[in-house]
PDB file of N, CA, C and O in Angstrom, chain B, residues numbered from 101:
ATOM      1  N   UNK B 101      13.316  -0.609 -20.882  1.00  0.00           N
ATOM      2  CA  UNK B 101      12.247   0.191 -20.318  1.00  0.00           C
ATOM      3  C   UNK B 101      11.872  -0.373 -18.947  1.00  0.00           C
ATOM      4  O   UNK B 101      11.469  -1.524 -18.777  1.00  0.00           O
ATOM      5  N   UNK B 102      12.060   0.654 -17.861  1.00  0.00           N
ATOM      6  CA  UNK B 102      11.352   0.036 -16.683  1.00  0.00           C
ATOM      7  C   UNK B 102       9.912   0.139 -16.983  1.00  0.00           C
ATOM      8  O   UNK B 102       9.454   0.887 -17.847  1.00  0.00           O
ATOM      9  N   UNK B 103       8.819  -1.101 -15.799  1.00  0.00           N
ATOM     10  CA  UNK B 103       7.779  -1.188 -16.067  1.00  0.00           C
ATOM     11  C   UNK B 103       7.593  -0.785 -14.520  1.00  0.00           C
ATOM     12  O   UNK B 103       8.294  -0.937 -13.520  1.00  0.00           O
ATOM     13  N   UNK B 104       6.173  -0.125 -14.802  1.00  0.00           N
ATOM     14  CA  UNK B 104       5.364   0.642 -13.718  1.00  0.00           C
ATOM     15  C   UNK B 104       5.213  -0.446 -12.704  1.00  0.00           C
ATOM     16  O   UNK B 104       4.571  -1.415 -13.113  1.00  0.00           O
ATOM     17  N   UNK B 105       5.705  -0.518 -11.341  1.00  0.00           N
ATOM     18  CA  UNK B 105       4.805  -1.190 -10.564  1.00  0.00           C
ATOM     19  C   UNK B 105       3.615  -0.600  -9.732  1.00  0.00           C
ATOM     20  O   UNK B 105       3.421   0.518  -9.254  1.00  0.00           O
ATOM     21  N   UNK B 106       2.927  -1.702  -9.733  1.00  0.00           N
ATOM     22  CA  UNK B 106       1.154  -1.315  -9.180  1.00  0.00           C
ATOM     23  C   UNK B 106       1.303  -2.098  -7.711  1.00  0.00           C
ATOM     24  O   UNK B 106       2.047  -3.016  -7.366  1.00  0.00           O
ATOM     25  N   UNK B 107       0.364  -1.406  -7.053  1.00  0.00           N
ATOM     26  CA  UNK B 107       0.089  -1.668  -5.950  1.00  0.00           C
ATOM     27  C   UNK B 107      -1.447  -1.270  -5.972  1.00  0.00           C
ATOM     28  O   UNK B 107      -2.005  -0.246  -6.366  1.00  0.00           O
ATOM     29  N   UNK B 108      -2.057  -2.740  -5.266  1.00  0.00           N
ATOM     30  CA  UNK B 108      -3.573  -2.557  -5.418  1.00  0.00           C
ATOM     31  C   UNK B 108      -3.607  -2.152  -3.884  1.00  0.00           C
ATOM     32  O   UNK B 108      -2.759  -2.394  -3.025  1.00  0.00           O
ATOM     33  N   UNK B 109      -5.115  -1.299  -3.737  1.00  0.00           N
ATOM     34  CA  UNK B 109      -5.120  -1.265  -2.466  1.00  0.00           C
ATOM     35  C   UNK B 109      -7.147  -1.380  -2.497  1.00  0.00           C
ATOM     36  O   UNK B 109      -8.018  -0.587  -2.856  1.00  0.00           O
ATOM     37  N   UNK B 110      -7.176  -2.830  -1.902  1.00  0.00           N
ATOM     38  CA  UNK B 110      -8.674  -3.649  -1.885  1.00  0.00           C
ATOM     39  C   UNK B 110      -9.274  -3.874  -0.210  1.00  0.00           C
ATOM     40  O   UNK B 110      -8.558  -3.832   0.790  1.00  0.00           O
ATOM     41  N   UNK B 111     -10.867  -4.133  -0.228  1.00  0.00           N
ATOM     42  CA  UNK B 111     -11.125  -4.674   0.728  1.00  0.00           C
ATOM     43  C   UNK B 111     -11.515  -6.154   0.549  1.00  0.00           C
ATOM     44  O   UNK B 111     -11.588  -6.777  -0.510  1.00  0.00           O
ATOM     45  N   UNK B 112     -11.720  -6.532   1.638  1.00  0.00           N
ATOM     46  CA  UNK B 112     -11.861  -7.988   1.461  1.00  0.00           C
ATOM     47  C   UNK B 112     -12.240  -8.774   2.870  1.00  0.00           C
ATOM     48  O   UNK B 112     -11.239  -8.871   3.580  1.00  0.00           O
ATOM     49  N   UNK B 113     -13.231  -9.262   3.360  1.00  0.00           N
ATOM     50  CA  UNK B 113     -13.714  -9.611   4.245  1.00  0.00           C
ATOM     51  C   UNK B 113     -13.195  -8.898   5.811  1.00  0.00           C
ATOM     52  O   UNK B 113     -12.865  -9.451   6.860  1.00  0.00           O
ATOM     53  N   UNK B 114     -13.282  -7.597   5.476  1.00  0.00           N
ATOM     54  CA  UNK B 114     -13.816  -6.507   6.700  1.00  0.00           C
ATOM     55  C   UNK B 114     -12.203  -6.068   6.474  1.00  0.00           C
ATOM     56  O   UNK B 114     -11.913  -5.085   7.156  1.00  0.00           O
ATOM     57  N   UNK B 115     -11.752  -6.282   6.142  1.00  0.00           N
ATOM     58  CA  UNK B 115     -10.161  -6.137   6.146  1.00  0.00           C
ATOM     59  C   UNK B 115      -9.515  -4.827   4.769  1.00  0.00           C
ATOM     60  O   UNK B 115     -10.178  -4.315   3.867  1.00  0.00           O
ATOM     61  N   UNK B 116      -8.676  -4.713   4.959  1.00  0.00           N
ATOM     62  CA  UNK B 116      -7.981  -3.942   3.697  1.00  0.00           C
ATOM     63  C   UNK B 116      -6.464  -5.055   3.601  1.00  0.00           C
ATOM     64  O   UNK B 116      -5.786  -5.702   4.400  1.00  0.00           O
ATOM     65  N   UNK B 117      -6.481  -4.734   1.850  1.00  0.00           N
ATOM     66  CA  UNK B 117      -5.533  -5.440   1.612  1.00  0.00           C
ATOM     67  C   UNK B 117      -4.513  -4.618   0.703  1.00  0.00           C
ATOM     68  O   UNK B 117      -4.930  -3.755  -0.070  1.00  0.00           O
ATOM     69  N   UNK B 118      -3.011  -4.955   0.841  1.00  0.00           N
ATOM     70  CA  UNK B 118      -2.319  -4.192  -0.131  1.00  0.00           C
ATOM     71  C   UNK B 118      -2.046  -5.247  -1.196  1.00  0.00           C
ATOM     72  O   UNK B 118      -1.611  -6.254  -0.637  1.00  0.00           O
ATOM     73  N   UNK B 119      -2.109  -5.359  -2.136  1.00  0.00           N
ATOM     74  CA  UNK B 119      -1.200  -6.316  -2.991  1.00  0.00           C
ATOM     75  C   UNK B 119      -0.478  -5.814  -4.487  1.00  0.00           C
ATOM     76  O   UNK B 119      -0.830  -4.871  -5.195  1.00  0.00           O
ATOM     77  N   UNK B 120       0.627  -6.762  -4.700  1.00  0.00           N
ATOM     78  CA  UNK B 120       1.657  -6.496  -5.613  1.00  0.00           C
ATOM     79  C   UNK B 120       1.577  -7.941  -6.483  1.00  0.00           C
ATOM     80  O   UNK B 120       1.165  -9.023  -6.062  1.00  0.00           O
ATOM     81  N   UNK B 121       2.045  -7.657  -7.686  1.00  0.00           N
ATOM     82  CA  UNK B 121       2.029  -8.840  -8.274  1.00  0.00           C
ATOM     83  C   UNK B 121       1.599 -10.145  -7.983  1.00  0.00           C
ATOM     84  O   UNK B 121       2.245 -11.186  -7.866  1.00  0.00           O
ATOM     85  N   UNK B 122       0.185  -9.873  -7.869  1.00  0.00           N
ATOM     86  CA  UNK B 122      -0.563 -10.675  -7.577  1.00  0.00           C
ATOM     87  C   UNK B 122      -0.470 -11.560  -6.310  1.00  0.00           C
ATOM     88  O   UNK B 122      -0.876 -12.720  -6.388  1.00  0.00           O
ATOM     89  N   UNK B 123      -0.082 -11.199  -5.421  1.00  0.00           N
ATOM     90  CA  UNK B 123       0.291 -11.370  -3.481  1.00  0.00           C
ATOM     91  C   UNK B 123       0.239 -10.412  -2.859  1.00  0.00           C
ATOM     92  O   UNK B 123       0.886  -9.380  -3.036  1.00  0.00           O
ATOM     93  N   UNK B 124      -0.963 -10.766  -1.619  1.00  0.00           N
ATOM     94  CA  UNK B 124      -0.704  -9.563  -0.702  1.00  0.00           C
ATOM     95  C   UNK B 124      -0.027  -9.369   0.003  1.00  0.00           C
ATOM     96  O   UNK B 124       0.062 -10.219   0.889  1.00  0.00           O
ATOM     97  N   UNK B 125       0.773  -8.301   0.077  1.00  0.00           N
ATOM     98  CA  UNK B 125       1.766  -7.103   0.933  1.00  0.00           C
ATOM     99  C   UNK B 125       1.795  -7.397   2.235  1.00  0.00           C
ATOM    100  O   UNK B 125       2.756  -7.862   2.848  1.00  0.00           O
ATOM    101  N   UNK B 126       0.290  -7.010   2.837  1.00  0.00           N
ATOM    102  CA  UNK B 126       0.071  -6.040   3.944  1.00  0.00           C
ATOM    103  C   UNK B 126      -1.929  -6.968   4.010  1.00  0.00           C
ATOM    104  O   UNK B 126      -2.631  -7.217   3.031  1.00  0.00           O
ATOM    105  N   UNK B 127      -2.179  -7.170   5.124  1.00  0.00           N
ATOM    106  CA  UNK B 127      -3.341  -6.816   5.787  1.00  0.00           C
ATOM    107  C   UNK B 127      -3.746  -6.065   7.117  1.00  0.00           C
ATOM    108  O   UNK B 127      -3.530  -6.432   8.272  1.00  0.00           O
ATOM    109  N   UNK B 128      -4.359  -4.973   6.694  1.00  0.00           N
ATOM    110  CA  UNK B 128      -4.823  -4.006   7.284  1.00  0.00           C
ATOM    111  C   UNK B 128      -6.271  -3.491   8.155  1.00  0.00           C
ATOM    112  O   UNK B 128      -7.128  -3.203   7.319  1.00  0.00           O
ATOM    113  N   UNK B 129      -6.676  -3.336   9.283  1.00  0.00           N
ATOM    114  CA  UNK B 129      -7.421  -2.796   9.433  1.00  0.00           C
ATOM    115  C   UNK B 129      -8.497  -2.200   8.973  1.00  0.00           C
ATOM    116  O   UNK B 129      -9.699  -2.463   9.009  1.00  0.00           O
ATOM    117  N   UNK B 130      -7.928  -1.443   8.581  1.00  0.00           N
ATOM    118  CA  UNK B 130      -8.404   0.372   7.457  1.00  0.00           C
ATOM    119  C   UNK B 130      -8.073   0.307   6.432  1.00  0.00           C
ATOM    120  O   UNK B 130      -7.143  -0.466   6.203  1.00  0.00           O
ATOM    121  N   UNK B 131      -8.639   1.048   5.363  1.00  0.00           N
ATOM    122  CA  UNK B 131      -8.585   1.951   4.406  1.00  0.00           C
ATOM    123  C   UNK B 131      -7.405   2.808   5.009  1.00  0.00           C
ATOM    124  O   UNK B 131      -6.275   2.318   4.998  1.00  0.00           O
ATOM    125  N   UNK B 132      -7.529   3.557   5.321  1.00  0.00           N
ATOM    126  CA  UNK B 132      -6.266   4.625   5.812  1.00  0.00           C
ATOM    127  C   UNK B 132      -4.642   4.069   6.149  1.00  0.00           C
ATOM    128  O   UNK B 132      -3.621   4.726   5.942  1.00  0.00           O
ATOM    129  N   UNK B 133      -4.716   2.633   6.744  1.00  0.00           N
ATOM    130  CA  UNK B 133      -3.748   2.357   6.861  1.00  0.00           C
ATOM    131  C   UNK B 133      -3.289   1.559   5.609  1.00  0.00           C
ATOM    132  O   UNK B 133      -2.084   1.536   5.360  1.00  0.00           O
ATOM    133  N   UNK B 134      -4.062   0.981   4.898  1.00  0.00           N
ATOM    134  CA  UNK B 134      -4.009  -0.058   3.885  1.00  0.00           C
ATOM    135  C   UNK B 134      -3.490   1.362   2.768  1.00  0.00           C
ATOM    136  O   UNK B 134      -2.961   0.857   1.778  1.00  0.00           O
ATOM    137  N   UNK B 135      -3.496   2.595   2.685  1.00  0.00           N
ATOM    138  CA  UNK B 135      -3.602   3.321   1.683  1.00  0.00           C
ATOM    139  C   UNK B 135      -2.152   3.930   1.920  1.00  0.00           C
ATOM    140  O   UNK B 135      -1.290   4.074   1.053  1.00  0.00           O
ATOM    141  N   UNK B 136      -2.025   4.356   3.661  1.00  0.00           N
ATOM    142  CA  UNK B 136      -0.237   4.269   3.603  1.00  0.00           C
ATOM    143  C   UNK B 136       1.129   3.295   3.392  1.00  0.00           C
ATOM    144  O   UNK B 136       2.343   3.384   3.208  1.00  0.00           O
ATOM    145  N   UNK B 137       0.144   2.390   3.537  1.00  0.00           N
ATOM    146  CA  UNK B 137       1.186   1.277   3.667  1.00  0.00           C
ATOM    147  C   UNK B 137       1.571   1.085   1.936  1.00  0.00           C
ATOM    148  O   UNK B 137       2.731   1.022   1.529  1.00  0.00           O
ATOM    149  N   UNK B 138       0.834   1.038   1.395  1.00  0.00           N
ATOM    150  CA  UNK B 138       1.069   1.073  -0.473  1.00  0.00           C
ATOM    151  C   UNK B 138       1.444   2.447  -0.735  1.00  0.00           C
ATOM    152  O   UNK B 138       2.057   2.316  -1.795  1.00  0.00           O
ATOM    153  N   UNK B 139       1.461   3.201  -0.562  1.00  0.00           N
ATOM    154  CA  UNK B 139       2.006   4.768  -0.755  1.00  0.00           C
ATOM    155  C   UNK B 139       3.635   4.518  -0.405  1.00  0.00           C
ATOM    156  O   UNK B 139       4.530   4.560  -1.249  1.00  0.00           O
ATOM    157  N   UNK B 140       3.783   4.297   0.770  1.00  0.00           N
ATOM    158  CA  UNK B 140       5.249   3.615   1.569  1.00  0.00           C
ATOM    159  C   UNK B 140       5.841   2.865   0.171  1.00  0.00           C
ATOM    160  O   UNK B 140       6.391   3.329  -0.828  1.00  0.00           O
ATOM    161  N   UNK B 141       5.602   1.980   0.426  1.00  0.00           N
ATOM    162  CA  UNK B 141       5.694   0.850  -0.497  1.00  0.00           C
ATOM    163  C   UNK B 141       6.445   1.072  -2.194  1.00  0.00           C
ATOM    164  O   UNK B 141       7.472   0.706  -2.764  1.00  0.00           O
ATOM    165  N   UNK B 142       4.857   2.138  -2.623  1.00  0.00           N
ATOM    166  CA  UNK B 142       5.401   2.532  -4.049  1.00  0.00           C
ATOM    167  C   UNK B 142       6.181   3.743  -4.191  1.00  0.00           C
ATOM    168  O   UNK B 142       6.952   3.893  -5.139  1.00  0.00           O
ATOM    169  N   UNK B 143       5.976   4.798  -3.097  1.00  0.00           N
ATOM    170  CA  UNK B 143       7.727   5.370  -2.994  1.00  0.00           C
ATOM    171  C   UNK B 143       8.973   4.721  -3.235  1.00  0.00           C
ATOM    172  O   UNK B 143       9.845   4.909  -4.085  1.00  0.00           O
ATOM    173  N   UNK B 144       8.835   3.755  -2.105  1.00  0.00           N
ATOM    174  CA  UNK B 144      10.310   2.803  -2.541  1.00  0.00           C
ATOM    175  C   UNK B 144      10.521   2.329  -3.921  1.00  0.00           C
ATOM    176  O   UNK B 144      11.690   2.132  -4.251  1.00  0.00           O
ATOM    177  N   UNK B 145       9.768   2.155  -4.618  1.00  0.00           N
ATOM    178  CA  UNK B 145      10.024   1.206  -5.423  1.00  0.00           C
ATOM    179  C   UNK B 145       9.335   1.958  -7.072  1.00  0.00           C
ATOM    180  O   UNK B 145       8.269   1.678  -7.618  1.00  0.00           O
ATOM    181  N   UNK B 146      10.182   2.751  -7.429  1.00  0.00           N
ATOM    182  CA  UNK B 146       9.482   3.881  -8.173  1.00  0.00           C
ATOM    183  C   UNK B 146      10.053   3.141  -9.627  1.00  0.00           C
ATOM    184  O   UNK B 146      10.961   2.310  -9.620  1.00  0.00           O
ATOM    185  N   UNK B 147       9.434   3.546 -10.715  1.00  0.00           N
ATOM    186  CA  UNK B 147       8.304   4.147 -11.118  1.00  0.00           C
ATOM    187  C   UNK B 147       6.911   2.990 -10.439  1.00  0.00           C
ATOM    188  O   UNK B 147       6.780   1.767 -10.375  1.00  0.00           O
ATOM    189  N   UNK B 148       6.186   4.015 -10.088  1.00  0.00           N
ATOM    190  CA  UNK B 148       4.777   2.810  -9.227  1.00  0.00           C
ATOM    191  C   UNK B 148       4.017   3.642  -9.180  1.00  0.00           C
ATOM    192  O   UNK B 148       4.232   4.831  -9.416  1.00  0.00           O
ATOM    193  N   UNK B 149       2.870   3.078  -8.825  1.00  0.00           N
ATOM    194  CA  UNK B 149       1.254   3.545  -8.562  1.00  0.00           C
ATOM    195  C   UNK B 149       0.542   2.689  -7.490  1.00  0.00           C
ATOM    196  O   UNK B 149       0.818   1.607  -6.971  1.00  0.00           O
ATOM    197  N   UNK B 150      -0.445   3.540  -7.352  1.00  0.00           N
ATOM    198  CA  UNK B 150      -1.434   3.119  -5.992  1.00  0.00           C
ATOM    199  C   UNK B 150      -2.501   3.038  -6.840  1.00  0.00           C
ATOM    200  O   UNK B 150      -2.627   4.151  -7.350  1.00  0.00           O
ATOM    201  N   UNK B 151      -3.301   2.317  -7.234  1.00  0.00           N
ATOM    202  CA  UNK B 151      -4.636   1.749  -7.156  1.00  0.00           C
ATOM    203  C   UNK B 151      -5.780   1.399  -6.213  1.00  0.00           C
ATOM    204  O   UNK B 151      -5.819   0.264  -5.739  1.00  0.00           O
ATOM    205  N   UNK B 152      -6.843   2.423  -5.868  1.00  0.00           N
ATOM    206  CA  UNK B 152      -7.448   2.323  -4.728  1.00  0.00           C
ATOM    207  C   UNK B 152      -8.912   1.878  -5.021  1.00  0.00           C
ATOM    208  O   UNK B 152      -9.757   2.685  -5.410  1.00  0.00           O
ATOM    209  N   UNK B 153      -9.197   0.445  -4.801  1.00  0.00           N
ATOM    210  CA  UNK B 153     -10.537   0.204  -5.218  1.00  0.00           C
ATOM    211  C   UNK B 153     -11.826   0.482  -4.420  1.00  0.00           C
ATOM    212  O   UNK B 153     -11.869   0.480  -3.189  1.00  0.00           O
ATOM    213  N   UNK B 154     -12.721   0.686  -5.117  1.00  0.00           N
ATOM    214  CA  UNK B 154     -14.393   0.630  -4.111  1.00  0.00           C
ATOM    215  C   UNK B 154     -14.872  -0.398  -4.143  1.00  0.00           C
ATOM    216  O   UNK B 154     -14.536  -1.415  -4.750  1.00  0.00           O
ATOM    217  N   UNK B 155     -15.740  -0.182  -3.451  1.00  0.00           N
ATOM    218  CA  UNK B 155     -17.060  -1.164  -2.971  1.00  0.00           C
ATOM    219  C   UNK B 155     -16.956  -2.421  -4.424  1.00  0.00           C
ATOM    220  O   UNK B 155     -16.605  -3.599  -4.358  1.00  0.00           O
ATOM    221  N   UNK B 156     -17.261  -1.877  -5.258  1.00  0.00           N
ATOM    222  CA  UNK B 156     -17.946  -2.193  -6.532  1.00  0.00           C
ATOM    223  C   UNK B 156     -16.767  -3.229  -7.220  1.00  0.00           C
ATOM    224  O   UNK B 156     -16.968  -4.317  -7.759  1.00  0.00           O
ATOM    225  N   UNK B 157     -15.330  -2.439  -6.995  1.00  0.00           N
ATOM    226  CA  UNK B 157     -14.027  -3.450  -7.291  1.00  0.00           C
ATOM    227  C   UNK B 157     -13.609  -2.122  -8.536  1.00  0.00           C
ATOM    228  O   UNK B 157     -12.564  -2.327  -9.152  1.00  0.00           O
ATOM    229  N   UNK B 158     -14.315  -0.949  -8.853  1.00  0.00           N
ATOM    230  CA  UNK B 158     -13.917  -0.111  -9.360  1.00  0.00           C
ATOM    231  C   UNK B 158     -12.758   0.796  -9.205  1.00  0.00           C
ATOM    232  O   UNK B 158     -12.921   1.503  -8.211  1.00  0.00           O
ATOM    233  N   UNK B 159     -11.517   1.063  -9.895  1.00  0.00           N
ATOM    234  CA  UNK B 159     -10.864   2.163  -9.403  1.00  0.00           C
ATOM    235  C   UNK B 159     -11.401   3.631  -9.164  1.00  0.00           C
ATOM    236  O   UNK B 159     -11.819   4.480  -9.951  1.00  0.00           O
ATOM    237  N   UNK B 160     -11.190   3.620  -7.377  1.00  0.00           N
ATOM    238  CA  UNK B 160     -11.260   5.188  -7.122  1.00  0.00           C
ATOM    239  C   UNK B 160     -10.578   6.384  -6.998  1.00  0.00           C
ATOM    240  O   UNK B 160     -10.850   7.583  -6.928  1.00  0.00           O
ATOM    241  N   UNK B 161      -9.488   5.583  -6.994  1.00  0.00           N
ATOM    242  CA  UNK B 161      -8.044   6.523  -6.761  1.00  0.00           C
ATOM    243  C   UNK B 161      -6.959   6.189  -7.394  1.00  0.00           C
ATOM    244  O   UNK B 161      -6.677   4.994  -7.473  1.00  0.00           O
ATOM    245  N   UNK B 162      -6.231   7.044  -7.903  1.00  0.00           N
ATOM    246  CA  UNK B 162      -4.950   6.230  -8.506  1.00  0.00           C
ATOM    247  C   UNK B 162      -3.946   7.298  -8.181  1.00  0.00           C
ATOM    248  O   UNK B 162      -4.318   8.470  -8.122  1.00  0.00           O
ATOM    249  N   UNK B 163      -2.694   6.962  -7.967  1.00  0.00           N
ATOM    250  CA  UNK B 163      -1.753   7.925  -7.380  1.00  0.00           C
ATOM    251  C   UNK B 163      -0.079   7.466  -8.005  1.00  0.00           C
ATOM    252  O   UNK B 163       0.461   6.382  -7.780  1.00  0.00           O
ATOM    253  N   UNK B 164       0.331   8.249  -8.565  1.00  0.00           N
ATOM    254  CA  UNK B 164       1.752   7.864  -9.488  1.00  0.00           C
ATOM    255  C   UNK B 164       2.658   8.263  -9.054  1.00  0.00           C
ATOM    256  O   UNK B 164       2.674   9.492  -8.984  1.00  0.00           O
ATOM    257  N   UNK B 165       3.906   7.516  -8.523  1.00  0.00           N
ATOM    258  CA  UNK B 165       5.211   7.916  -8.093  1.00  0.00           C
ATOM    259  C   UNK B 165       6.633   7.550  -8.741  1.00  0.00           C
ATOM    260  O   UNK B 165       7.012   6.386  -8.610  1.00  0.00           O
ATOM    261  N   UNK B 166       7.390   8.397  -9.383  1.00  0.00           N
ATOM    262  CA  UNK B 166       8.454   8.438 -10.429  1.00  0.00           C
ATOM    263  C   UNK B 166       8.053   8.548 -11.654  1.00  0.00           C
ATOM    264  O   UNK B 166       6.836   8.450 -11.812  1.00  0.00           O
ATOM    265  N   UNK B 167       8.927   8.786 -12.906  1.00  0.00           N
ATOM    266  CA  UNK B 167       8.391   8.955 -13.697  1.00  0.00           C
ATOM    267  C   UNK B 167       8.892   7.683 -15.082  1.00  0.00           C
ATOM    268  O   UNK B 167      10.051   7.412 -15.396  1.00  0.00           O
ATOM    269  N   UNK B 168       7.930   7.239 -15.545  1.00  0.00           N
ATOM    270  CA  UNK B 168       8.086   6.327 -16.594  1.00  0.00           C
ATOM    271  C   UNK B 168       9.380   6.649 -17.770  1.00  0.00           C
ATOM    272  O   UNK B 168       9.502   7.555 -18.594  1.00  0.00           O
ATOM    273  N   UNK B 169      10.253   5.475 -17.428  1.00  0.00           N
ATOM    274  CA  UNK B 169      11.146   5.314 -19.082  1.00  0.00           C
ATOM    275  C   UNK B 169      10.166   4.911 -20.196  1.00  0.00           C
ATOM    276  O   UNK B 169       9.629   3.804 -20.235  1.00  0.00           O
ATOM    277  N   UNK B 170       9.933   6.079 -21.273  1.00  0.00           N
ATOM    278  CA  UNK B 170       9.553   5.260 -22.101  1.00  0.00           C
ATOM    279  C   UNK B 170      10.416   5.237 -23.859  1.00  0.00           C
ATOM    280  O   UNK B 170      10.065   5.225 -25.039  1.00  0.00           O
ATOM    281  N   UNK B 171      11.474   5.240 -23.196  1.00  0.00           N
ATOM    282  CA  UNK B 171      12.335   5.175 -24.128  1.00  0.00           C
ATOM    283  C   UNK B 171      13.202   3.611 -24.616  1.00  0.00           C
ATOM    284  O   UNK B 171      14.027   3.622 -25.530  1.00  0.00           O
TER     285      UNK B 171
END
């Protein structure tokens, strides 16, 4: 069974961050860029998801690309 990879997409001292298994990717500017750059990212590397956190550290967004073996 392949397993889903995640891609978080956080802020963090004024910054946006992408991270993957627990290391960040990408530091970003923006939200906007921090949100393509993990979109990019989990295209390549499918089955994956985008995880987009708020303020709070809550998920606000979640976005799924390929589709899960669950066989």
């Amino acid at each position: 069974m392949d397993e889903r990879n995640t891609f978080w997409v956080m802020e963090r001292a004024r910054q946006w961050i992408v991270r993957h298994d627990d290391v960040d990717v990408a530091t970003l500017p923006s939200r906007t860029h921090a949100v393509a750059v993990a979109m990019n990212r989990a295209k390549e590397d499918q089955p994956s998801e985008v995880l987009i956190l708020g303020p709070t550290g809550a998920i606000e967004d979640r976005r799924t690309f390929g589709e899960d073996n669950l066989a």
